[in-house]
N, C-alpha and C positions, 0 to 999 in steps of 0.2 A: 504494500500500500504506500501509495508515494502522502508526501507530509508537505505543507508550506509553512514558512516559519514566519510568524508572527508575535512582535513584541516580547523576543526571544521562548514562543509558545512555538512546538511544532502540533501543525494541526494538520491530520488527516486530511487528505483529497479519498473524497469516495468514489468507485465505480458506481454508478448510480446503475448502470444496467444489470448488473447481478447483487443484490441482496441478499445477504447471508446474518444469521445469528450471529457468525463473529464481524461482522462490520456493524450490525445494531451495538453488541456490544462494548466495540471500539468506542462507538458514538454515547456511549452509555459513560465511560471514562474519561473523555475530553471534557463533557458536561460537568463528571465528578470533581475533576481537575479547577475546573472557572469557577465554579461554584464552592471547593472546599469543601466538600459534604459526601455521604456516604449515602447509595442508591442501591441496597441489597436490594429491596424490598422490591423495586423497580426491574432490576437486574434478573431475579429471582420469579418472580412473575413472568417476564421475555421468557427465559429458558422454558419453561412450564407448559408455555401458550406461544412457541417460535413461531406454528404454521399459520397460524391466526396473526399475529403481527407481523409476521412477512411480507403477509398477502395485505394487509391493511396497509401498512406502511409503502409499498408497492403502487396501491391506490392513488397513494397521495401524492404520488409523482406529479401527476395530471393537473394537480390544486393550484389555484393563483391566494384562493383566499386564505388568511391564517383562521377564519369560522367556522370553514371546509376542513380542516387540519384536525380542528378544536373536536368537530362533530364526531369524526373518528375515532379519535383520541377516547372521546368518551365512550363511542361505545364499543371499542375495544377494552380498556380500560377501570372501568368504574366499577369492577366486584374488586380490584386491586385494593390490597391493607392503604389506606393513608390516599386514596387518589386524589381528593379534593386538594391537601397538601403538594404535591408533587405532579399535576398537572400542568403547570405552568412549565418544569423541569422536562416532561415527557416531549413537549411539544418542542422543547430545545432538541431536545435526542432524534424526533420524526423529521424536523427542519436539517438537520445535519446528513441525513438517508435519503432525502426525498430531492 
């Protein structure tokens, strides 16, 4: 996976054509990284529900809006521990994949 280095940050460049569990979870890391914070819960949940987020996430390719993003997001997401807390976080993660 190639990187660009930002504000002495190397940050992933994605294949956007092939999504995979470990480029969500890349994306999942870069997030952890900016943000200072721990995303098991988030992380853990992916793993669980890969085919389901793959495929969702995938979708959102197509999205101009971040409402479009949000919709998803939710209803992918919302039996997840803590969503309401970490959906703003999530949508960092789909915005970096998509």
């Amino acid at each position: 996976m190639s990187t660009l280095e930002i504000n002495n940050a190397n940050i992933p460049i994605f294949d956007y054509e092939s999504l995979t569990l470990e480029k969500i979870t890349a994306a999942i890391k870069v997030v952890e990284k900016a943000h200072k914070l721990n995303f098991s819960t988030i992380r853990q949940f992916v793993t669980e529900h890969s085919s389901t987020v793959i495929s969702e996430f995938n979708k959102m390719k197509t999205f101009e809006s971040v409402d479009q993003k949000f919709q998803v997001i939710d209803k992918v997401f919302s039996t997840m521990p803590d969503y309401k807390e970490l959906n703003y976080y999530i949508l960092e993660i789909a915005i970096l994949v998509s």
